[in-house]
C-alpha positions as CSV (number, residue, x, y, z in Angstrom):
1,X,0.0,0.0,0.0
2,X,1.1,3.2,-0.8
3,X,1.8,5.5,2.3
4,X,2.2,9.2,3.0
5,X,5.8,10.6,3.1
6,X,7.0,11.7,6.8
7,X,8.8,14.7,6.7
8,X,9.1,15.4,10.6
9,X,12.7,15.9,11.3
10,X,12.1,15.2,15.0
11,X,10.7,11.2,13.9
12,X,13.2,11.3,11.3
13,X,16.3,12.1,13.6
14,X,15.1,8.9,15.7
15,X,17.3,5.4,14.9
16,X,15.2,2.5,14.1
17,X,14.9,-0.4,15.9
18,X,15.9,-4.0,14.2
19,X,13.4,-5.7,12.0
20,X,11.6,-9.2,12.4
21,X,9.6,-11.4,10.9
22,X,6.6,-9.9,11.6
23,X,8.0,-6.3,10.3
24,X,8.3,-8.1,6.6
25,X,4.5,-6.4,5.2
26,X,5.9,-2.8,5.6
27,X,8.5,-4.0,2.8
28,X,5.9,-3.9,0.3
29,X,4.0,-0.7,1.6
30,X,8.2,0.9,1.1
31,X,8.2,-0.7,-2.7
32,X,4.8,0.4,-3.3
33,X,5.4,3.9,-2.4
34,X,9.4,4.3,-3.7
35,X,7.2,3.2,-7.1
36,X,4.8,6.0,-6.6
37,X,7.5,8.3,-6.4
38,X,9.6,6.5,-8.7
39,X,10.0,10.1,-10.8
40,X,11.7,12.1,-8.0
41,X,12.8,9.1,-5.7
42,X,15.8,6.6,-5.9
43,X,15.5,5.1,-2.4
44,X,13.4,4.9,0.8
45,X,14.0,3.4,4.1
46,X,11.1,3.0,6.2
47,X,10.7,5.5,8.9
48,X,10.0,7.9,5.5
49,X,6.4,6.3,5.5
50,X,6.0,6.2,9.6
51,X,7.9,2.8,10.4
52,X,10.8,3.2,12.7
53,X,12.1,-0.3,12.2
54,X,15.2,-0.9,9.4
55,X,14.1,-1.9,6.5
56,X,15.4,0.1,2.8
57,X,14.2,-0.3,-0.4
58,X,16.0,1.5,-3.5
59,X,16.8,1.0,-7.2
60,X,19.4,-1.3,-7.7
61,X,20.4,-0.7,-11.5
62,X,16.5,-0.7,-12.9
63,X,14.9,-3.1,-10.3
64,X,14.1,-2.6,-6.6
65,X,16.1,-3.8,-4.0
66,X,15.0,-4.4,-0.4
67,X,17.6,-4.8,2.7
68,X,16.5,-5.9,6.1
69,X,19.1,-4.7,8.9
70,X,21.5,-3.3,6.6
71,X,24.7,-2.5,8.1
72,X,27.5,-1.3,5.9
73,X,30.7,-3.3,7.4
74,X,33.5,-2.3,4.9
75,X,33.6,1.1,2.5
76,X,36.3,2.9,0.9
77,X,36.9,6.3,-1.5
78,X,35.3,9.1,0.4
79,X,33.8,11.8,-1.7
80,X,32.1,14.8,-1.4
81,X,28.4,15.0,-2.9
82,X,25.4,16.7,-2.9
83,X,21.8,15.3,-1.9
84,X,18.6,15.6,-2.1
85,X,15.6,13.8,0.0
86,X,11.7,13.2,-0.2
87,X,11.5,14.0,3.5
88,X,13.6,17.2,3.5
89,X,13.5,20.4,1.6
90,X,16.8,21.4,-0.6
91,X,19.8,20.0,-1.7
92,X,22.9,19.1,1.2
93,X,26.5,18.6,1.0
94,X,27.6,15.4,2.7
95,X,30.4,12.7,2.5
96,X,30.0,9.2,1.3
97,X,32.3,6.2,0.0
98,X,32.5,4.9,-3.7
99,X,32.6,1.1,-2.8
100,X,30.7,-0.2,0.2
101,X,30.2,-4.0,1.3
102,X,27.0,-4.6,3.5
103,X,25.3,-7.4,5.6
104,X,21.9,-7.5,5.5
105,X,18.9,-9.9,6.0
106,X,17.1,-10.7,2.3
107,X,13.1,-10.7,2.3
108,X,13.1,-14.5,3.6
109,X,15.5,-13.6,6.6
110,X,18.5,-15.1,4.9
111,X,21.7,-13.2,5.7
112,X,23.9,-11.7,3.1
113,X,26.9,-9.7,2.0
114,X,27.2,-8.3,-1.3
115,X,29.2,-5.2,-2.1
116,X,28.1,-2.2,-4.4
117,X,29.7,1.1,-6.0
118,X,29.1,3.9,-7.4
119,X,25.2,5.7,-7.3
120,X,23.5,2.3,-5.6
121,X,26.2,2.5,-2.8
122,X,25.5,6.2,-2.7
123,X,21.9,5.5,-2.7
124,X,22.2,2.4,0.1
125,X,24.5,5.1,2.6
126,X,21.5,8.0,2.1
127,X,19.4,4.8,3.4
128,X,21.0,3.6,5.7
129,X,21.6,6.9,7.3
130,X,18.2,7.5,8.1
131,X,17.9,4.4,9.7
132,X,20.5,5.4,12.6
133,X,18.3,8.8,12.6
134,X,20.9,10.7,10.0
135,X,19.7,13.4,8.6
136,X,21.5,14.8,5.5
């Protein structure tokens, strides 16, 4: 189902808590609505639709990914970029890091690593950011 966007930086700012099995029907409600916004949006995680638990959802070369409990556990190449987010007003400077490697649970609970670069790692950081309560 397709859910509003939060934008209140005070719910926003708070970290999620971890995800479990019985968390797993707000992934599609974060699919349906990064598709809704498909046009403007790249990513979601899910307190941007009122669920402060840590689930992300974002477009992984031209399908949609989702992570359960991502944690990024290895990254390297720090940049400088600008941002841009559904919840938030304007454009933001912030740092992030060309190749990343994260552990994550897949939709059936499985854990697994994969590593990613480029504008999907950029995409997963943004995501993972606002599931520890980071604002850009």
């Amino acid at each position: 189902m397709i859910q509003p966007i939060v934008k209140d930086p005070i719910f926003l700012g708070r970290k999620s808590r971890e995800t479990t099995a019985e968390d797993l029907p707000i992934a599609q409600d974060l699919l349906d609505t990064l598709a809704a916004h498909k046009d403007g949006c790249v990513g979601m995680a899910a307190n941007m639709i009122g669920q402060a638990v840590r689930i992300i959802a974002f477009d992984n070369e031209g399908s949609y990914m989702v992570m359960l409990n991502p944690e990024i556990v290895k990254c390297a190449g720090q940049y400088e970029t600008e941002e841009g987010c559904l919840s938030l007003e304007g454009v933001r400077k912030t740092k992030r890091y060309r190749s990343i490697k994260v552990q994550y649970q897949n939709e059936k609970l499985q854990i697994r690593l994969k590593t990613f670069t480029g504008w999907t790692a950029q995409i997963i950081q943004h995501e993972i950011d606002h599931c520890n309560g980071i604002l850009i």
